[in-house]
N, C-alpha and C positions, 0 to 999 in steps of 0.2 A: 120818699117813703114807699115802701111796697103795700099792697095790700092783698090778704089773702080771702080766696072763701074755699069753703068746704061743699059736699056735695057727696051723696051717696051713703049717708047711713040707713038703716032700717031694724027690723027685727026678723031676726035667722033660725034655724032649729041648728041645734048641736049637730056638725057638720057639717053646716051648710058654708056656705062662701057669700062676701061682700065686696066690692070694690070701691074704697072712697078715692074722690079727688079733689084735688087744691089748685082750683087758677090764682096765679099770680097776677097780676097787676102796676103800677106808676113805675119806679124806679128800678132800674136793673144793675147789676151789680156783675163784675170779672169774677170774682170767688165770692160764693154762697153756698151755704148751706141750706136744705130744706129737711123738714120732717116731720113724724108724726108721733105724737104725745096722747096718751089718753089718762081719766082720768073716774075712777069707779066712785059711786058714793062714799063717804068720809073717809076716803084715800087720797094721799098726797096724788098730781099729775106725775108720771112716769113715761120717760121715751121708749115709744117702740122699735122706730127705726129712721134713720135719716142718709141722706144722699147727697153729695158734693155737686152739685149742678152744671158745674164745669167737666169735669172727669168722669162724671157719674158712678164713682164711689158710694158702695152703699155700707153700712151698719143697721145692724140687727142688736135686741134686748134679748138676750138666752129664751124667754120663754115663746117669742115668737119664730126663731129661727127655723125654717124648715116648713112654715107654715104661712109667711106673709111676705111679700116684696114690695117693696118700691123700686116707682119706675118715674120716667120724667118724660117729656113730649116739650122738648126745649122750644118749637115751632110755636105752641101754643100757650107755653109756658103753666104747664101743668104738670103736678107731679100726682101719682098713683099711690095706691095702699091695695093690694089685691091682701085679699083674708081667705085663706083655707082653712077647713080643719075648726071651723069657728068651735070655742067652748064657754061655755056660762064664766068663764074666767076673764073672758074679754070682751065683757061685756060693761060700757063707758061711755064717755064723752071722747071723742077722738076731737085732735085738735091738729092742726095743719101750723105749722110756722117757721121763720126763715130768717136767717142773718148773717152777713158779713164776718160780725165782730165771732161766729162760732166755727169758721176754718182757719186752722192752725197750719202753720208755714209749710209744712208736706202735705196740704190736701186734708188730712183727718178733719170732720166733723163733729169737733165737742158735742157730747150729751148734754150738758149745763142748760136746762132752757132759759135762764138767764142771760143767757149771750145771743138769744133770739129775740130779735126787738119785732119782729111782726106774726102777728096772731092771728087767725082766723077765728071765728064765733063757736066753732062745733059743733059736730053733727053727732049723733046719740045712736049705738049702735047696741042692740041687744041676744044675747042670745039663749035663748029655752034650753032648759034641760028634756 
């Protein structure tokens, strides 16, 4: 089993920038996917962005693109979420989490977090208008 945590939420002004990160932890995996999920008051959890940890392929959700990356530190087995551009829209529960069963035989990283069997707890990220 892997185990995730989270790290790096707070509260931002409109513009500002966050960086969350996810150590990984027990079990390691040839093809994994990782990524970041957030999830606003009584809204479904929705992917932001995730990354193939083997190739370091990444995907973006439209409304982040241009404004957030992920990044990995495979040494330490950490993956990033740099936030620019923050707006009161992204403002949630950001969730870290990672699975095997979510890369598909060319590398792509299914969006499904269903196919992500490990979760981190979430870090709460806020930001002012």
């Amino acid at each position: 089993q892997v185990q995730l945590q989270e790290s790096g939420g707070g509260s931002v002004q409109t513009g500002g920038s966050l960086r969350l990160s996810c150590q990984a932890s027990g079990a390691t995996y040839a093809k994994y996917c990782m990524g970041w999920w957030r999830q606003a008051p009584g809204q479904v959890r929705k992917g932001v962005a995730r990354i193939n940890t083997g190739d370091g392929r990444t995907y973006y959700a439209d409304p982040v693109k241009g404004r957030f990356t992920i990044s990995q530190d495979n040494t330490n087995r950490t993956v990033y979420l740099q936030m620019n551009n923050l707006g009161p829209e992204d403002s949630g529960v950001y969730y870290c989490a990672g699975g095997d069963a979510a890369v598909r035989g060319d590398g792509f990283c299914y969006i499904s977090a269903g196919l992500y069997r490990a979760w981190g707890q979430g870090t709460q990220v806020t930001v002012s208008s």
